[in-house]
C-alpha positions as CSV (number, residue, x, y, z in Angstrom):
1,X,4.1,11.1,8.3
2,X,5.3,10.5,11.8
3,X,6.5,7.2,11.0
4,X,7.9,5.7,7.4
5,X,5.4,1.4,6.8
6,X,8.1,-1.0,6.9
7,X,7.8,-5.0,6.9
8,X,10.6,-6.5,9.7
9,X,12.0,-10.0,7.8
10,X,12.1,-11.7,12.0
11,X,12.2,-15.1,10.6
12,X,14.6,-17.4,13.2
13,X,16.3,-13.7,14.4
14,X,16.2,-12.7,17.9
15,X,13.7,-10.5,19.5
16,X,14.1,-9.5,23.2
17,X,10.6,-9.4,25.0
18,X,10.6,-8.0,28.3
19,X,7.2,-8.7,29.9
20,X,5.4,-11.8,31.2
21,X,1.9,-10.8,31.5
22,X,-0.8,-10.8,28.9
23,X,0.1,-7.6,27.1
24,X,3.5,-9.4,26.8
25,X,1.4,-12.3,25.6
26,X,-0.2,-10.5,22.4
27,X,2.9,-9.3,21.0
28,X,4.8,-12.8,21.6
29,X,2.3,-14.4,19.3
30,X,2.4,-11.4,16.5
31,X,5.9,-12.4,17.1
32,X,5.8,-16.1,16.6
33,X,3.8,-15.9,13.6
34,X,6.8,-13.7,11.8
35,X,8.8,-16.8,12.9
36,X,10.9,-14.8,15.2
37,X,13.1,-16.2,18.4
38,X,12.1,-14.7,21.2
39,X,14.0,-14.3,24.2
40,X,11.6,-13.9,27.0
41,X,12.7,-11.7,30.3
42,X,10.6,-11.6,33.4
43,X,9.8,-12.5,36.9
44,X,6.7,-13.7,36.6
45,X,5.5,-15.8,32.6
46,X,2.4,-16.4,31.1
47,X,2.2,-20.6,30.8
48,X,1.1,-19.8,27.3
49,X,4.3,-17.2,26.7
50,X,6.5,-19.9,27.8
51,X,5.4,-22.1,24.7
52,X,6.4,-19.7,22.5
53,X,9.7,-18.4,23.7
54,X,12.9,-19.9,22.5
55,X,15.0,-18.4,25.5
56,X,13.4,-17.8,28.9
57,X,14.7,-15.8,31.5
58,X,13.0,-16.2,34.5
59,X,14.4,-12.5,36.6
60,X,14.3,-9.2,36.0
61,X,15.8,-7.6,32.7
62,X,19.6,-6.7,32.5
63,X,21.5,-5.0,29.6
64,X,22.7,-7.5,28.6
65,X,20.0,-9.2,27.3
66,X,19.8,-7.2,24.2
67,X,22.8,-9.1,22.9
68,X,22.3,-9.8,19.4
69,X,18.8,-8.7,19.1
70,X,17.3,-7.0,15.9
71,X,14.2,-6.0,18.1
72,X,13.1,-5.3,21.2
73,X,9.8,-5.1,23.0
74,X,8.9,-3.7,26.4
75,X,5.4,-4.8,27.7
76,X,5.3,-4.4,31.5
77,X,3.2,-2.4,33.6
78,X,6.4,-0.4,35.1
79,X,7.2,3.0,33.4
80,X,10.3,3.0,35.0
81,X,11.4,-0.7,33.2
82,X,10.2,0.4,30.1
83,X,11.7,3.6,29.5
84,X,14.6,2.2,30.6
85,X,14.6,-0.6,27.9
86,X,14.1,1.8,25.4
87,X,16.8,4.3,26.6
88,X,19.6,0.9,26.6
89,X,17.8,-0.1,23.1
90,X,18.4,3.1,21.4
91,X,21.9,3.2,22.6
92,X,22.7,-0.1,20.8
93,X,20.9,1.2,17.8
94,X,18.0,-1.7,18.3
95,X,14.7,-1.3,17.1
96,X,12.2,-0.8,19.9
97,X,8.6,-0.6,20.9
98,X,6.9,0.5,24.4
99,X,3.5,-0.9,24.6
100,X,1.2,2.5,25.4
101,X,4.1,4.7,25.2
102,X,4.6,5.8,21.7
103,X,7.5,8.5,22.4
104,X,9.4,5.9,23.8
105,X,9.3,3.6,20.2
106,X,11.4,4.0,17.7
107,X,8.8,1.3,16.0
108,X,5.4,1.1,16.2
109,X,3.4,-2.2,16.1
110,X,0.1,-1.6,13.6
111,X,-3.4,-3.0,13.4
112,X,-2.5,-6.1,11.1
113,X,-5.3,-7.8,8.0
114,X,-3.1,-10.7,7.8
115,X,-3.9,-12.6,4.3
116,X,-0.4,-14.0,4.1
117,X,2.1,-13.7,2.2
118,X,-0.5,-10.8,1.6
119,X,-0.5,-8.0,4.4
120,X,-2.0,-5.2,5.3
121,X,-0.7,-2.5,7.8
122,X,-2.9,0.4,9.4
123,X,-1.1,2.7,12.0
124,X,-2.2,6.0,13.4
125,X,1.3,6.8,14.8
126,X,0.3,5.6,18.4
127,X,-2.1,8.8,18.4
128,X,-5.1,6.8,18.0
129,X,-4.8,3.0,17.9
130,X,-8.3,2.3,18.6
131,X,-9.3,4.4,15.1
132,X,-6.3,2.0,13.2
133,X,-8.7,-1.0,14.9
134,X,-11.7,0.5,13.6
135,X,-10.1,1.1,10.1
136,X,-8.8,-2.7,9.8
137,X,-12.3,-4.4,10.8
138,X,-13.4,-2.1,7.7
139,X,-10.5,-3.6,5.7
140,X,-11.4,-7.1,7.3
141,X,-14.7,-6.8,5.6
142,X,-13.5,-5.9,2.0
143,X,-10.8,-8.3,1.6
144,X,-11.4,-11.8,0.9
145,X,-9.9,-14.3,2.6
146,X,-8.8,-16.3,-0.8
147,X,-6.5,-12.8,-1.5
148,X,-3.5,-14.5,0.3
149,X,-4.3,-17.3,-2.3
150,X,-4.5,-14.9,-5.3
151,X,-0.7,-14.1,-4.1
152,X,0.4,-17.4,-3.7
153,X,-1.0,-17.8,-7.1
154,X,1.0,-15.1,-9.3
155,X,4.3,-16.1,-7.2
156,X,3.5,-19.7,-8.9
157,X,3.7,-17.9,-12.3
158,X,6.0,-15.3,-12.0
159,X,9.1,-16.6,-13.1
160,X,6.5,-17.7,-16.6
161,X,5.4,-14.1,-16.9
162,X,9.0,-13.0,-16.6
163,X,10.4,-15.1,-19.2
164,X,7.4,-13.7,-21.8
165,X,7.4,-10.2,-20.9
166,X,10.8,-9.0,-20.0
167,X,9.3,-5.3,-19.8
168,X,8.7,-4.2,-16.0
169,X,6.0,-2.0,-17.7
170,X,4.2,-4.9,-19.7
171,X,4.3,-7.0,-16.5
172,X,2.8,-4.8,-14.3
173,X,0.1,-4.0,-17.0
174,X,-0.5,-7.8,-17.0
175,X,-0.6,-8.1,-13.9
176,X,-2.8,-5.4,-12.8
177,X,-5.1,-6.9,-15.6
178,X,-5.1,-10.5,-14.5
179,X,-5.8,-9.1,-10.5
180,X,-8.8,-8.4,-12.0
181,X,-9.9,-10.5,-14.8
182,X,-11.3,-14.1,-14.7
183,X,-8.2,-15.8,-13.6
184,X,-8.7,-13.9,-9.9
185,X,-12.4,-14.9,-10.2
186,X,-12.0,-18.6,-10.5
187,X,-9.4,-18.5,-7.3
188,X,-11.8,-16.9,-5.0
189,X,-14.2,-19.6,-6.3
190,X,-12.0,-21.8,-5.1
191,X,-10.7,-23.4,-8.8
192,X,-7.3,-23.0,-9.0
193,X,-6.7,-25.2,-11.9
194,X,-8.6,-23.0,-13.9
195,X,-7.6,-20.0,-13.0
196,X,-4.6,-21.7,-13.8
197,X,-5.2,-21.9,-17.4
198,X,-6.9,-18.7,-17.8
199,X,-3.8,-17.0,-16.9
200,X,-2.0,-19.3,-19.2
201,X,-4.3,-18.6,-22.0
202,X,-4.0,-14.4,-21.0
203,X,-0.1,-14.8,-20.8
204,X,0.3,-16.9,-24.3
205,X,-1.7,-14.0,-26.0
206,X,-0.1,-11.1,-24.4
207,X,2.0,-9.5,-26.3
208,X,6.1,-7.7,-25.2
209,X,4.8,-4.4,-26.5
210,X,1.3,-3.4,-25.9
211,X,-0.1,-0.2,-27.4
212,X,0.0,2.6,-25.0
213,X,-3.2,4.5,-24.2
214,X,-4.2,8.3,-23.0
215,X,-5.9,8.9,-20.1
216,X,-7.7,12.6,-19.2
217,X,-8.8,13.5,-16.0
218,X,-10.4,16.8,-14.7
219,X,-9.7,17.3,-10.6
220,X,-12.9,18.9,-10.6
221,X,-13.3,21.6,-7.5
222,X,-10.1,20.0,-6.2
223,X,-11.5,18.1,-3.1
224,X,-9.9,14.7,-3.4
225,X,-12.8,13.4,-2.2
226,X,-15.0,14.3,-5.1
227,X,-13.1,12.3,-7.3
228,X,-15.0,9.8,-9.3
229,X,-14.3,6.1,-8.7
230,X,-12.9,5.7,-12.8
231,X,-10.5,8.6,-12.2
232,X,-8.6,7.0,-9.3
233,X,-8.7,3.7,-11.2
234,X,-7.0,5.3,-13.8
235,X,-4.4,8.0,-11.4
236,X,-3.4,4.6,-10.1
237,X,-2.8,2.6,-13.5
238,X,-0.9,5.7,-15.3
239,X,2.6,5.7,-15.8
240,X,3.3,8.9,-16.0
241,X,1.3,12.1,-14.9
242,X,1.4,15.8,-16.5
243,X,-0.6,17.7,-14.1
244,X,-1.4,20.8,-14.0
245,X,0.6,23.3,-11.7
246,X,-2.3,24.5,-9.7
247,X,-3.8,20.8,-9.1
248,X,-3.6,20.3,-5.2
249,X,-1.2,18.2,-4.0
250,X,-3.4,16.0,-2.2
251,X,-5.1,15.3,-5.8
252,X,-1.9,14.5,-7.5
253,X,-0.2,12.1,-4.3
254,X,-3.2,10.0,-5.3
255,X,-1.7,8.5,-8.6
256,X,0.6,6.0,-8.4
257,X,3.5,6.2,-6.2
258,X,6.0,5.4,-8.7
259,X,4.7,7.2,-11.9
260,X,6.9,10.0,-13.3
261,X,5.6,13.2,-12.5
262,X,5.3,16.4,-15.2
263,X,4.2,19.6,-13.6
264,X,2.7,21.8,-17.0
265,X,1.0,24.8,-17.8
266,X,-2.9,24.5,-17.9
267,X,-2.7,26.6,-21.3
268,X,-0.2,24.8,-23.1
269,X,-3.1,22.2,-24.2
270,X,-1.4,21.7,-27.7
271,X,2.1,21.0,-27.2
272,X,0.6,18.4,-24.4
273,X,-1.3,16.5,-26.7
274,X,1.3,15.9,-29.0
275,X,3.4,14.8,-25.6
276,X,0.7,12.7,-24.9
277,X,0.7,11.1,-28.3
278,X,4.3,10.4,-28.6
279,X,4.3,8.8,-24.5
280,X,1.0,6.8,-25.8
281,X,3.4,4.9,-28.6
282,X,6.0,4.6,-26.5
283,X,3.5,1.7,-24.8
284,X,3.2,4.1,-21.8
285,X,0.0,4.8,-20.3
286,X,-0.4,8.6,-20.2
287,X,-2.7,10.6,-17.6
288,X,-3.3,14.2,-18.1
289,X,-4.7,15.5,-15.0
290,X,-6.6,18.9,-15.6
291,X,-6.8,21.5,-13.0
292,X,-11.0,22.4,-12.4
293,X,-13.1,21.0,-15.0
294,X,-11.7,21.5,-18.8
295,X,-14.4,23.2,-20.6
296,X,-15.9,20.3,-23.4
297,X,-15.0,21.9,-26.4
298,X,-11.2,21.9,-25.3
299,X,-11.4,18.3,-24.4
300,X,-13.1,17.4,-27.3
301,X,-10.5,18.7,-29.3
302,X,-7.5,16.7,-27.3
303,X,-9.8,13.7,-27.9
304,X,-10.0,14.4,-31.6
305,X,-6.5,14.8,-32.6
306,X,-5.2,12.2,-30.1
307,X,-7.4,10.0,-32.3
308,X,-5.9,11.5,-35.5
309,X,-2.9,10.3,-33.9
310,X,-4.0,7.0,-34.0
311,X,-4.0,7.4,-29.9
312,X,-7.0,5.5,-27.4
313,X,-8.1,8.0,-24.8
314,X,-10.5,7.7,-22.3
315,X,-12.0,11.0,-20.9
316,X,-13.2,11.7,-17.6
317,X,-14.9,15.1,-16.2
318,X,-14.6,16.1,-13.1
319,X,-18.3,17.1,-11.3
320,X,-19.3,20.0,-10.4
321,X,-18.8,21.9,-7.7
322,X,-21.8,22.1,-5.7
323,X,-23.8,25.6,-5.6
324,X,-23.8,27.8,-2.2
325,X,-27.1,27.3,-0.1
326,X,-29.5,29.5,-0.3
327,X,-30.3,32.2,1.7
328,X,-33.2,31.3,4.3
329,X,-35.9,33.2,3.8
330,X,-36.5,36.1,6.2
């Protein structure tokens, strides 16, 4: 990862915008919509630009014009300007992006699904901006616009959900429930007062400790792409994941970012389930991911004496890897 997703809080802070032109024009109103004050330096401004800018300078950029600036932005058509900009910006330790010129930016500016307060960033590193384009029209098409509504939503309720679950854990099960239950439905349907009291209705019922649950999932030949739809839904929900040692690493960075991590021995299938068991009462939601595809009659037996142990588990195999082609015929 060349570059670590950040969102910039620019609201009434000073960004420095050197540039006039139209390029200069784009980022001033990605700008202006963060609610930033931008200073505006350039010879020559856009009419439009000149709406937007709380200070404009009218001449050519000096030092000194990244006084007090959290950010600044080169967008001119000189090389010499811009790498110049970014040189003095560095020195002050300011945040600074090069329009074209990636190893110039310390920041990069991504392709932007903008469902506020929801938002979605896509960046490629500047290596190929036009495929971060490409990948947010696909994005554009998936996500409804009532999801910024679905956010403004749960921040109505949160301080409610807070007060009746104090557990981070129970909140972001009920959460991740109500995301995807009726309540979400009747907002992008456009009835908020229902959805209203469906969430009320979920929250009254919900309970500070809910049972805990045991989730198993085979990697299969180990391409993360040949997962099955139900075992990413559940790598993302778990809580905690005991994963096999020889489970690829692009399988396992798949779960959930902030789930505890258990690297185990594929043989050591007993002494798991009973892990499993005692995780599953603790109200935790338990995923055991399996190296290749567990062999039925082993899983059959976890799934046996996890419900002994009064444990729900869900089970889900991996496919199967598909068969070398054949031979043409001579």
């Amino acid at each position: 990862m060349d570059f670590l997703p950040l969102f910039h809080h620019l609201e009434g802070r000073t960004v420095l915008l050197v540039g006039g032109g139209d390029i200069a024009l784009r980022k001033a109103r990605l700008l202006h919509a963060a609610g930033a004050r931008i200073r505006a330096v350039a010879p020559c401004v856009h009419p439009e630009l000149r709406t937007l800018a709380a200070e404009l300078h009218e001449r050519g950029y000096a030092e000194h014009d990244l006084l007090h600036a959290v950010l600044a932005v080169a967008a001119t058509d000189d090389a010499t300007l811009n790498a110049m900009v970014s040189a003095q910006a560095q020195a002050r330790a300011v945040p600074v992006n090069v329009v074209d010129a990636p190893a110039l930016c310390t920041v990069l500016f991504p392709a932007i699904v903008d469902r506020s307060p929801l938002v979605v960033a896509v960046g490629s590193g500047g290596h190929a901006p036009i495929l971060a384009r490409l990948v947010r029209a696909k994005i554009e098409t998936w996500l409804p616009a009532r999801y910024g509504q679905l956010a403004q939503f749960a921040r109505h309720f949160r301080s409610q959900v807070k007060a009746r679950l104090p557990s981070v854990q129970q909140r972001r099960i009920f959460w991740e429930e109500a995301f995807q239950g009726p309540a979400a439905e009747a907002v992008f349907a456009g009835r908020p007062d229902q959805a209203g009291r469906l969430l009320e209705a979920r929250l009254a019922g919900a309970t500070a400790q809910a049972p805990g649950e045991v989730y198993w999932v085979d990697a299969g030949p180990g391409d993360p792409d040949l997962l099955t739809f139900r075992a990413l839904r559940l790598m993302q929900q778990a809580d905690l994941v005991m994963h096999d040692r020889t489970v690829p690493a692009a399988i396992v960075d798949l779960c959930r970012r902030d789930a505890d991590r258990i690297a185990i021995d594929p043989q050591a299938d007993p002494a798991t389930v009973g892990r499993l068991a005692e995780l599953a009462r603790q109200g935790k939601r338990a995923l055991r991911l399996a190296a290749g595809n567990t062999p039925a009659a082993r899983r059959h037996a976890a799934r046996d004496a996890l419900a002994s142990l009064g444990v729900p588990c869900q089970m889900v195999p991996g496919i199967e890897a598909a068969p070398p082609p054949r031979p043409a015929p001579a």
